[in-house]
C-alpha positions as CSV (number, residue, x, y, z in Angstrom):
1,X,73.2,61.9,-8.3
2,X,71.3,63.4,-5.5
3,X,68.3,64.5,-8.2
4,X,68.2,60.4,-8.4
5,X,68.2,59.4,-4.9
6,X,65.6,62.2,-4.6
7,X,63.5,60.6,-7.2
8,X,64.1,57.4,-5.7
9,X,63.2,58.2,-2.4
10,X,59.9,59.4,-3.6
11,X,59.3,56.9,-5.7
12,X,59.4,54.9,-2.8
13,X,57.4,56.9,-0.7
14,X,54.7,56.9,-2.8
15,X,54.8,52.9,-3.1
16,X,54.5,53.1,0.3
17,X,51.1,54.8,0.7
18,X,49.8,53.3,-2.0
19,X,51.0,50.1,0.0
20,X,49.3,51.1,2.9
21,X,46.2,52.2,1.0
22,X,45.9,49.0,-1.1
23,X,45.7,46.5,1.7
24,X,46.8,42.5,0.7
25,X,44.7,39.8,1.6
26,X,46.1,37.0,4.1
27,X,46.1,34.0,3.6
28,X,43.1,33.6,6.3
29,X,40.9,35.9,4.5
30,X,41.9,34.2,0.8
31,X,40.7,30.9,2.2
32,X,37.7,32.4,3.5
33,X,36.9,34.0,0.0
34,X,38.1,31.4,-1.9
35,X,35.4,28.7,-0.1
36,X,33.1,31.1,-0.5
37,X,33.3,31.6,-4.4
38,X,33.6,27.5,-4.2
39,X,30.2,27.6,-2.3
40,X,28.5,29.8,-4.8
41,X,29.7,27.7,-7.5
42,X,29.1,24.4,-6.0
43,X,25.3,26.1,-5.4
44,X,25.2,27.1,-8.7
45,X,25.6,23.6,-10.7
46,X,23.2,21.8,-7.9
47,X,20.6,24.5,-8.7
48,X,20.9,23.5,-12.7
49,X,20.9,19.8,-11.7
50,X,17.9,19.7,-9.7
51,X,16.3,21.7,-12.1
52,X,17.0,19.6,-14.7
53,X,16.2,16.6,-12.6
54,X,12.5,18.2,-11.5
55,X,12.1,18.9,-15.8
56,X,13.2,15.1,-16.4
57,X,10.7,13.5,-13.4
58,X,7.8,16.0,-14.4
59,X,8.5,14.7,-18.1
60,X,8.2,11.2,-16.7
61,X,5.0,12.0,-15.1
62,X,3.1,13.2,-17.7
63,X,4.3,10.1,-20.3
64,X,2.8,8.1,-17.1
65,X,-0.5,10.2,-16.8
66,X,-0.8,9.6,-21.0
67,X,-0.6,6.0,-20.1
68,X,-2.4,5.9,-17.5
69,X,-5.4,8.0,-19.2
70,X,-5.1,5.7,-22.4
71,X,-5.4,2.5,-20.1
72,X,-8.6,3.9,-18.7
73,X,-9.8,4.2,-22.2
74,X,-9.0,0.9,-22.9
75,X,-10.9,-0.1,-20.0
76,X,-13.9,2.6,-20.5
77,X,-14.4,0.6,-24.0
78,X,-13.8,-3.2,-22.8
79,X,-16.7,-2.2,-20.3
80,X,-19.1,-0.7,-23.0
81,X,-18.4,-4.1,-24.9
82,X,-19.3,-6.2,-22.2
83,X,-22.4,-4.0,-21.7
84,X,-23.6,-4.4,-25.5
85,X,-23.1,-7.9,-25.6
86,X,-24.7,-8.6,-22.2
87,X,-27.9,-7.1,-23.4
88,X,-31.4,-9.1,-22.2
89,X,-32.2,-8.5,-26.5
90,X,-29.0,-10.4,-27.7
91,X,-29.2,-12.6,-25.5
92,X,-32.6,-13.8,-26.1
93,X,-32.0,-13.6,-29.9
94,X,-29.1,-16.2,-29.3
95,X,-31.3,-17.9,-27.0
96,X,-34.0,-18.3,-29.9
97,X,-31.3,-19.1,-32.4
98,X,-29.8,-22.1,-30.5
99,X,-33.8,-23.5,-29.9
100,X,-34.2,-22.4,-26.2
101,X,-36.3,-20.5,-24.2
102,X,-35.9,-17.3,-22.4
103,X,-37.0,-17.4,-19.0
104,X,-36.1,-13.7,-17.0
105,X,-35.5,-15.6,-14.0
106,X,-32.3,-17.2,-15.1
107,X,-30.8,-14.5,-17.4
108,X,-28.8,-13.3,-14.4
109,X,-25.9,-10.2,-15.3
110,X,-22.4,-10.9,-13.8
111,X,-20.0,-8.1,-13.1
């Protein structure tokens, strides 16, 4: 029986130091690494949304800039049409056509 208790004891005394080496966390320092672990993740998920959010807006501005650049085009050839029929020879070949006269005084070009 004595061989137990001797066991026992140092049983015991080893839980001990390994108690004393292996130190517990309060509760204090488990709240403080527990909102830091909930900062990190919190970080973590707004760094993958605004990320996503920048891919999405640049995405957004460059369907704009296509439609934008395809606008200006449009514009670029409606101007180039105006140009052609505006010409002092067309117009003095529809002038001659309808019976009139071309006088370069009046032919006047509006923008």
């Amino acid at each position: 029986m004595s061989r137990i208790n001797k066991n026992e004891r140092q049983n015991q005394a080893v839980l001990r130091v390994i108690e004393r080496r292996v130190k517990t966390f309060s509760r204090v320092e488990k709240s403080f690494y527990g909102a830091i672990v909930l900062t990190a993740i919190t970080l973590a998920v707004s760094v993958i949304y605004l990320q996503s959010r920048n891919l999405q807006l640049q995405q957004e501005i460059t369907s704009l800039n296509s439609q934008i650049s395809d606008q200006q085009t449009e514009v670029n050839n409606a101007k180039q049409e105006i140009n052609e029929l505006s010409r002092y020879d067309r117009i003095a070949q529809i002038a001659n056509q309808a019976g009139l006269s071309v006088q370069n005084d009046n032919i006047q070009k509006v923008e």
